[in-house]
C-alpha positions in Angstrom: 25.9 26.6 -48.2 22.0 26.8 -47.9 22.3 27.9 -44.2 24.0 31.4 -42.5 27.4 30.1 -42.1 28.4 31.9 -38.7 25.9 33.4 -36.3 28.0 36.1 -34.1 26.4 36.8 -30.1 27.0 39.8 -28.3 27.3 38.7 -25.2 28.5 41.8 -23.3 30.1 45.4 -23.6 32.5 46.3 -21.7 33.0 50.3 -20.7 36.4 51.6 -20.7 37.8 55.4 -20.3 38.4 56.7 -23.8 41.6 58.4 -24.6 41.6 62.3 -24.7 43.8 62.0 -27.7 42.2 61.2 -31.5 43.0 57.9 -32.5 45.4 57.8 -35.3 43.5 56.7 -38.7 42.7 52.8 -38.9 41.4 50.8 -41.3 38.0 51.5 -40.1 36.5 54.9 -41.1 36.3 57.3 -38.2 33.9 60.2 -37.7 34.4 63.4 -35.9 33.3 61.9 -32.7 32.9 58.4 -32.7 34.7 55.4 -34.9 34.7 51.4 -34.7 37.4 49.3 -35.3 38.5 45.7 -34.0 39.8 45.9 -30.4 43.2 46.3 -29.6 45.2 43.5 -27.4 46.4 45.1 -24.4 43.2 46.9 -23.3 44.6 50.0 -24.9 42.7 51.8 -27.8 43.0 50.4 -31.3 45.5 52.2 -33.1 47.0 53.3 -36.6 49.7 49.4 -36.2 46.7 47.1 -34.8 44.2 44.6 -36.8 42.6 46.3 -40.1 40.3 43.2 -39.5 39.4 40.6 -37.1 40.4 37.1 -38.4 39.6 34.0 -36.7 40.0 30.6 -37.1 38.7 27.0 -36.5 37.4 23.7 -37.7 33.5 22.9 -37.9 31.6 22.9 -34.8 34.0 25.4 -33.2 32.9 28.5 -30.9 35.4 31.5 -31.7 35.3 34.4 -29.2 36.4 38.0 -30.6 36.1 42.1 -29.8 35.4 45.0 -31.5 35.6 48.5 -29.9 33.3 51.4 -30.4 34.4 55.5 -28.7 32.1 58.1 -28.2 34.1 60.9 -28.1 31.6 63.7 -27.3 30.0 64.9 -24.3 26.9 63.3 -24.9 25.8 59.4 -25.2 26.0 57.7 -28.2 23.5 55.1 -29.3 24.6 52.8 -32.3 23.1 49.7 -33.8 25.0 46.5 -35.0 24.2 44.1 -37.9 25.7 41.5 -39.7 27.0 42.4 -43.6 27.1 41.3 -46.9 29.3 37.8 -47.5 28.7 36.2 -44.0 25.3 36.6 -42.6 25.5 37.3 -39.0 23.2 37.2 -36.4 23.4 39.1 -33.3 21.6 38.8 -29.5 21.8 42.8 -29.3 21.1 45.3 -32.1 21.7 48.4 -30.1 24.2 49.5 -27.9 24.5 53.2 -25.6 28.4 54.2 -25.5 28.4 56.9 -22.4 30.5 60.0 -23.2 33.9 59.8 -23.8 34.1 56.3 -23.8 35.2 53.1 -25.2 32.9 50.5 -25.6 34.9 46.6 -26.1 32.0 44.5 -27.2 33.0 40.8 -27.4 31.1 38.5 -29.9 31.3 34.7 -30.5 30.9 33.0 -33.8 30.1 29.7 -33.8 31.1 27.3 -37.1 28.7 25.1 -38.2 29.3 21.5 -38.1 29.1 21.2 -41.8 30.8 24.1 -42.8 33.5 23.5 -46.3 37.1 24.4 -45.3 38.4 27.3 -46.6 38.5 31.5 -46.2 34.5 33.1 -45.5 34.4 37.2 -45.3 32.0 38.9 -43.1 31.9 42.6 -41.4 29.3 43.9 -38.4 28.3 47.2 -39.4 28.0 49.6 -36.9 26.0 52.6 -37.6 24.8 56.0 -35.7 23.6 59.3 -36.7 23.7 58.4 -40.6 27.2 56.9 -40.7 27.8 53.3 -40.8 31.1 51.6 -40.6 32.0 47.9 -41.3 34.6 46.0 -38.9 35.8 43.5 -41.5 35.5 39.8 -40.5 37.4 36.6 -42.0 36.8 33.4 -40.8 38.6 30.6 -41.7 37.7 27.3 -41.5 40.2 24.5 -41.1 40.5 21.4 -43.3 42.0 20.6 -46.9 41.5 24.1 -48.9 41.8 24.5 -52.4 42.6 27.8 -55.1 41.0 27.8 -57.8 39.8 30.5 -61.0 38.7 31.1 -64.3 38.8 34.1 -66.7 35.5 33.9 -68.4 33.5 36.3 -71.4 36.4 37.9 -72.5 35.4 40.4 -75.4 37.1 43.9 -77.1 35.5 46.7 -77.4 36.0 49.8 -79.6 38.2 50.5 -82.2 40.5 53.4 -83.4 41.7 55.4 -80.8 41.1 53.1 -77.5 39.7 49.7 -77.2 38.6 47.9 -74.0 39.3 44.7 -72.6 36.2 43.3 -70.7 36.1 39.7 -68.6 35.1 38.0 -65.7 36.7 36.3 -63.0 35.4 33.7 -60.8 36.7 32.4 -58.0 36.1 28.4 -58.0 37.7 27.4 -54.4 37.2 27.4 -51.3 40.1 30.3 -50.2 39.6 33.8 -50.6 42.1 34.8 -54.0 43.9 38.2 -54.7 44.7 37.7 -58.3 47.4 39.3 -60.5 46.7 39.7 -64.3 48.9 39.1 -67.5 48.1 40.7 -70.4 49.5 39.7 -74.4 48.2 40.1 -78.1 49.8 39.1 -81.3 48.6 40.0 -84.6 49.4 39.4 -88.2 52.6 40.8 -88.1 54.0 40.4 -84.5 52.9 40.8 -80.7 51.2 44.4 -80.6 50.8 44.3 -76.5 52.3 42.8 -73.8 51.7 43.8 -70.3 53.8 42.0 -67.2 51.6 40.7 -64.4 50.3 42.7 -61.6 47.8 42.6 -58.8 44.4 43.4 -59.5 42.7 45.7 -56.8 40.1 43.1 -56.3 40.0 40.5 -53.5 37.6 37.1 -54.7 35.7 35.5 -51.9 34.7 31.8 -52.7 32.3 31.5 -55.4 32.5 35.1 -56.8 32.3 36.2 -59.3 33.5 40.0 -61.1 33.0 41.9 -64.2 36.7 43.7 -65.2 37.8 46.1 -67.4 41.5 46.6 -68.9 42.0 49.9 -70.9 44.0 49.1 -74.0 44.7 52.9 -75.5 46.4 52.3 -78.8 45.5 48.9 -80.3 46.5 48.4 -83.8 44.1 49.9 -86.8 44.7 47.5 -89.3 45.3 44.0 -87.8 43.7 40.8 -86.9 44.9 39.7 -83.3 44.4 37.4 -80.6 44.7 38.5 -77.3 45.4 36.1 -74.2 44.9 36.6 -70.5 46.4 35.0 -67.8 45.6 35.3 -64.3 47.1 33.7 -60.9 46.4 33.9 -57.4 48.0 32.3 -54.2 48.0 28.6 -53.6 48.8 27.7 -57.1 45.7 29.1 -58.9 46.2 29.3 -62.6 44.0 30.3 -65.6 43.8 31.3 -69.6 41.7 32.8 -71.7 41.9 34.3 -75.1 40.0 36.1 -77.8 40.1 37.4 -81.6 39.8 40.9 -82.2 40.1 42.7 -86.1 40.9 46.3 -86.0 39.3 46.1 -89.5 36.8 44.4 -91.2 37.6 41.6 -93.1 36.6 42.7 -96.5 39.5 45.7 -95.8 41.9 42.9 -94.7 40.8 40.4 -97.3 42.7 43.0 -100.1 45.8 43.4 -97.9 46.1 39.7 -97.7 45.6 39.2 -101.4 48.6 41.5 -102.3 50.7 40.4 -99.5 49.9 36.8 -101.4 50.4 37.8 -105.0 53.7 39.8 -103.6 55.3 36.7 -102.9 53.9 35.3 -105.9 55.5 37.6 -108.0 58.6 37.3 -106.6 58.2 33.3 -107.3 57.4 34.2 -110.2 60.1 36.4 -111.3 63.1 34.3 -109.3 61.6 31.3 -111.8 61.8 33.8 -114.6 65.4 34.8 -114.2 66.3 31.1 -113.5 65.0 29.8 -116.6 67.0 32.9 -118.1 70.3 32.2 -117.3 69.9 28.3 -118.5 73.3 27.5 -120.5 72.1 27.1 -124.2 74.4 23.8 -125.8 77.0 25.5 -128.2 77.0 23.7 -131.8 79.8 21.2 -132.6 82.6 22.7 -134.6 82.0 20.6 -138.2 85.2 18.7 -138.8 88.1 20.4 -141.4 89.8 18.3 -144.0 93.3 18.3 -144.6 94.8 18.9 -148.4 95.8 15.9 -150.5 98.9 15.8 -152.7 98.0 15.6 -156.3 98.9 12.2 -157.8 101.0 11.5 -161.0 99.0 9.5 -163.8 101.2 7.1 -165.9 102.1 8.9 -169.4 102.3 12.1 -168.1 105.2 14.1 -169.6 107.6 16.7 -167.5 
């Protein structure tokens, strides 16, 4: 969109008691004396079961009220500053806020959708930073209305040889939801698949329209083989997409020669099978010449006994 998507008002902050015990560890980092993290329901301190973000959700034109909570644990005031991150630029009334000593700091916000915002899943954090520390208190909006998942595995390429190759490629995430994808891995050379790897999550999370440069190690790859190698990745909500590439663990003019005698193997053995065919052909056997039988001697008139 060519305008800031949410704009998020502090409108007040609201000062309660902090709790003499250490929070248990939440999504958001904490520091040895003061943390943020969204605020818990209740009015109680956020804790290790509540929010690791603060989600909210509504159609275009809608005003969405939240709170995120800042302690000052030490003896002394704390002074930290608030802007909006990467991913959802956010725009806030007040850029500084003084937390009194052990105390807890709720600080509501509004975000307000604009009216011609796309459905679909938008990140966005306020970063809260003091004395050299910043934290992020993650932020994802979703906006009602007809959504749609959508990817594609792009520039795949293998690199290296030998000992270990790598499988580079790119992902981009072509909806409007934000896509956890899970990658299948399978290559099949000249003499049978060489690699096959099940699908699994990827640590990566895609907000709409990113994109990200990957990496899949691929330690023992074949030395002498030409193979193509496919991915497939999916992703909730019915995403789906394929890619493939060729890779030769040799060059061609040292395959070319394996080739050729894997070729003149089999024609030899043509060859030979025709041989011994053409061996065992029946010769015709001559006809026996016919025998004549003896004839009696005849008697001529005259003759005497």
């Amino acid at each position: 969109m060519g305008r800031a998507f949410a704009s998020v008002l502090l409108a007040a902050c609201l000062v309660a008691p902090a709790a003499p015990a250490p929070w248990a560890a939440t999504a958001a980092a904490a520091g040895p004396d003061w943390s943020a993290a969204p605020a818990a329901g209740g009015g109680g301190a956020p804790g290790a079961d509540d929010r690791p973000y603060i989600y909210l959700e509504g159609g275009p034109g809608a005003v969405l009220e939240d709170k995120l909570s800042v302690t000052n644990r030490s003896e002394r005031p704390r002074t930290v500053r608030l802007r909006g991150g990467d991913g959802a630029p956010i725009a806030l009334a007040e850029r500084r806020v003084t937390v009194p000593p052990r105390t807890r700091a709720d600080i509501p916000f509004t975000v307000t959708v604009p009216s011609d915002a796309v459905p679909g899943e938008r990140p966005g954090a306020v970063m809260v930073s003091s004395g050299g520390r910043e934290i992020a208190v993650r932020l994802r909006l979703r906006i009602s209305g007809a959504t749609l998942s959508a990817l594609s595995v792009e520039d795949v390429t293998i690199q290296g040889r030998g000992e270990g190759a790598a499988i580079r490629y790119a992902l981009v995430n072509r909806g409007n939801t934000v896509l956890t994808p899970r990658l299948a891995v399978r290559a099949d050379g000249l003499f049978g698949q060489v690699l096959r790897r099940d699908p699994r999550t990827l640590p990566v999370e895609l907000p709409p329209g990113k994109r990200v440069r990957l990496t899949e190690s691929w330690p023992d790859p074949p030395v002498l083989d030409s193979v193509d190698v496919r991915l497939t990745v999916t992703a909730g909500g019915g995403a789906h997409a394929t890619a493939t590439a060729g890779y030769t663990a040799a060059s061609w003019w040292l395959l070319a020669p394996a080739a050729a005698v894997l070729v003149g193997a089999g024609g030899g053995v043509w060859l030979l099978r025709g041989r011994r065919s053409r061996g065992h052909t029946p010769r015709p056997r001559p006809r026996p010449e016919p025998q004549t039988q003896p004839q009696p001697e005849s008697t001529g008139a005259g003759a005497t006994t």
